[in-house]
C-alpha positions in Angstrom: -90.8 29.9 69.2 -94.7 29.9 68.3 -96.1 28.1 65.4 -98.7 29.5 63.7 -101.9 28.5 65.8 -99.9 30.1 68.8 -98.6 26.5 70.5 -94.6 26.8 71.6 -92.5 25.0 69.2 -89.4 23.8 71.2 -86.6 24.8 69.1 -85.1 20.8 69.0 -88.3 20.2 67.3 -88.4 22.4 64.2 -85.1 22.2 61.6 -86.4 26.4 60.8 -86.4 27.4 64.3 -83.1 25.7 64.7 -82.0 27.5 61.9 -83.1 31.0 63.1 -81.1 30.2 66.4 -78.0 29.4 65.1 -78.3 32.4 62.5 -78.7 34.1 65.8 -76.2 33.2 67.2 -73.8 33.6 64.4 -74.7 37.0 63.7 -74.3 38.2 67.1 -70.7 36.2 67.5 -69.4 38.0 64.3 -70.6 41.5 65.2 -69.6 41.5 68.7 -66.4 39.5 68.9 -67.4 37.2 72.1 -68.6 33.7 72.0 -72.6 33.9 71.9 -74.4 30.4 72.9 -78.0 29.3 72.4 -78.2 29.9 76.6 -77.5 33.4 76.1 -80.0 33.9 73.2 -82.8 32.1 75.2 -81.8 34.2 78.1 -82.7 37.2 76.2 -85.6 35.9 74.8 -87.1 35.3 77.8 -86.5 38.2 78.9 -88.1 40.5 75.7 -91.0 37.9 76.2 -91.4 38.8 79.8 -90.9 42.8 78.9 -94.4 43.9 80.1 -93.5 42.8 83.4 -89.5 43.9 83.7 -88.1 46.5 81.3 -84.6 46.1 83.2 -82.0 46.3 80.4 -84.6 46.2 77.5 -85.2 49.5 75.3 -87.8 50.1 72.2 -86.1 51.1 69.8 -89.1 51.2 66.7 -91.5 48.5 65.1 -92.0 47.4 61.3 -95.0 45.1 60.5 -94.1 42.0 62.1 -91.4 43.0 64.4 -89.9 45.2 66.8 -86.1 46.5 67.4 -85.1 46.7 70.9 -81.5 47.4 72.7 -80.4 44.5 75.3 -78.2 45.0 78.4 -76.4 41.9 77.8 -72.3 41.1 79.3 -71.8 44.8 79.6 -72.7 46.0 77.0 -76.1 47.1 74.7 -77.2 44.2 71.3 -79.7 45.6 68.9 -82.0 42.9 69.0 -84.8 42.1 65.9 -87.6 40.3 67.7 -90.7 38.5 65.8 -93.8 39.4 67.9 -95.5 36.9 65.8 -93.2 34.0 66.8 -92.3 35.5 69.9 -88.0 34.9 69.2 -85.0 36.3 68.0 -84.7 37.0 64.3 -80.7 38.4 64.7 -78.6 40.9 66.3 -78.1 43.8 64.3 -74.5 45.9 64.0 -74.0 47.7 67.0 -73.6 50.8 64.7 -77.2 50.9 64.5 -77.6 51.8 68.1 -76.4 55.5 67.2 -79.7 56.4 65.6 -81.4 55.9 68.9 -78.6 56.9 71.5 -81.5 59.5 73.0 -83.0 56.4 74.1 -80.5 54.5 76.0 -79.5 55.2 78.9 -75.3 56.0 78.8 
Protein backbone atom coordinates (compact mmCIF):
# COMPACT_ATOMS: atom_id res chain seq x y z
CA UNK A 1 0.00 0.00 0.00
CA UNK A 2 0.89 3.82 -0.84
CA UNK A 3 0.13 6.68 1.38
CA UNK A 4 -0.78 9.62 0.02
CA UNK A 5 2.67 11.39 -0.87
CA UNK A 6 3.45 8.01 -2.80
CA UNK A 7 5.89 6.35 0.11
CA UNK A 8 4.95 2.36 0.70
CA UNK A 9 3.05 1.88 3.79
CA UNK A 10 3.84 -1.70 5.07
CA UNK A 11 0.63 -3.07 5.80
CA UNK A 12 1.81 -4.02 9.77
CA UNK A 13 2.07 -0.35 9.97
CA UNK A 14 -1.36 1.11 9.14
CA UNK A 15 -4.63 -0.34 11.33
CA UNK A 16 -6.67 0.82 7.49
CA UNK A 17 -4.39 -1.06 5.36
CA UNK A 18 -4.73 -3.96 7.70
CA UNK A 19 -8.18 -3.61 7.49
CA UNK A 20 -8.43 -3.62 3.64
CA UNK A 21 -6.35 -6.85 3.68
CA UNK A 22 -8.31 -8.81 5.84
CA UNK A 23 -11.59 -7.49 4.05
CA UNK A 24 -9.63 -8.98 1.22
CA UNK A 25 -9.26 -11.77 2.27
CA UNK A 26 -12.55 -12.46 3.68
CA UNK A 27 -14.31 -11.54 0.64
CA UNK A 28 -12.40 -13.70 -1.55
CA UNK A 29 -12.67 -16.82 1.16
CA UNK A 30 -16.53 -16.46 1.20
CA UNK A 31 -16.97 -16.21 -2.54
CA UNK A 32 -14.64 -18.84 -3.53
CA UNK A 33 -14.91 -21.51 -0.92
CA UNK A 34 -10.96 -22.06 -0.41
CA UNK A 35 -8.81 -20.71 2.36
CA UNK A 36 -7.35 -17.31 0.99
CA UNK A 37 -4.25 -15.98 3.17
CA UNK A 38 -2.53 -12.50 3.22
CA UNK A 39 0.47 -14.51 1.07
CA UNK A 40 -1.80 -15.14 -1.62
CA UNK A 41 -3.29 -11.61 -1.65
CA UNK A 42 0.36 -10.09 -1.69
CA UNK A 43 1.23 -12.56 -4.33
CA UNK A 44 -1.35 -11.12 -6.51
CA UNK A 45 -0.61 -7.73 -5.72
CA UNK A 46 2.62 -8.02 -6.85
CA UNK A 47 1.86 -9.29 -9.59
CA UNK A 48 -1.00 -6.45 -10.89
CA UNK A 49 1.80 -4.03 -9.72
CA UNK A 50 4.29 -5.54 -11.92
CA UNK A 51 1.55 -5.90 -14.90
CA UNK A 52 3.38 -3.63 -17.40
CA UNK A 53 6.07 -5.92 -17.39
CA UNK A 54 4.19 -9.60 -17.28
CA UNK A 55 0.51 -9.80 -18.21
CA UNK A 56 0.67 -13.69 -17.49
CA UNK A 57 -2.73 -14.56 -15.88
CA UNK A 58 -3.75 -10.86 -15.50
CA UNK A 59 -6.79 -9.49 -17.82
CA UNK A 60 -8.40 -5.76 -17.97
CA UNK A 61 -11.49 -6.09 -17.40
CA UNK A 62 -12.65 -1.88 -17.26
CA UNK A 63 -11.66 1.21 -15.03
CA UNK A 64 -13.82 3.63 -12.80
CA UNK A 65 -12.16 6.82 -11.35
CA UNK A 66 -9.83 5.47 -9.05
CA UNK A 67 -9.63 1.87 -9.94
CA UNK A 68 -9.44 -0.75 -12.29
CA UNK A 69 -11.19 -4.44 -12.43
CA UNK A 70 -8.92 -7.13 -13.61
CA UNK A 71 -9.39 -11.12 -13.81
CA UNK A 72 -6.44 -13.16 -11.96
CA UNK A 73 -5.19 -16.71 -12.82
CA UNK A 74 -4.93 -17.67 -9.38
CA UNK A 75 -5.13 -21.85 -7.94
CA UNK A 76 -6.82 -22.77 -11.21
CA UNK A 77 -9.01 -20.74 -11.50
CA UNK A 78 -9.90 -16.83 -12.64
CA UNK A 79 -10.72 -13.92 -9.18
CA UNK A 80 -12.25 -10.57 -10.28
CA UNK A 81 -9.97 -8.46 -8.66
CA UNK A 82 -10.84 -4.43 -7.67
CA UNK A 83 -7.36 -2.82 -7.63
CA UNK A 84 -6.72 0.94 -6.29
CA UNK A 85 -4.26 2.49 -8.79
CA UNK A 86 -3.96 5.20 -6.31
CA UNK A 87 -2.80 3.00 -3.43
CA UNK A 88 -1.42 0.49 -5.62
CA UNK A 89 -3.53 -2.74 -3.57
CA UNK A 90 -6.40 -4.83 -3.43
CA UNK A 91 -9.68 -3.31 -2.58
CA UNK A 92 -11.68 -7.09 -2.75
CA UNK A 93 -12.57 -9.87 -4.88
CA UNK A 94 -15.64 -9.50 -6.56
CA UNK A 95 -18.35 -12.60 -7.23
CA UNK A 96 -17.08 -14.78 -9.75
CA UNK A 97 -20.54 -14.13 -11.46
CA UNK A 98 -19.22 -10.91 -12.56
CA UNK A 99 -16.68 -12.58 -14.85
CA UNK A 100 -19.66 -13.43 -17.37
CA UNK A 101 -19.89 -9.81 -18.61
CA UNK A 102 -16.36 -9.99 -19.85
CA UNK A 103 -16.02 -13.79 -20.88
CA UNK A 104 -14.89 -12.29 -24.60
CA UNK A 105 -11.93 -11.34 -22.68
CA UNK A 106 -10.58 -14.23 -20.98
CA UNK A 107 -9.02 -16.67 -22.40
CA UNK A 108 -11.25 -20.27 -21.80
Amino acid sequence: MIDLQGNPVRWKNSRHAVAQIRHACCRASERYGFEFTTDDFEKIRSRLIAQFKDQTGIVFLRKDRESSHFAVWHGGEWLPVVYNRRHKTIVTFLPKHVLRQHKEKLPW
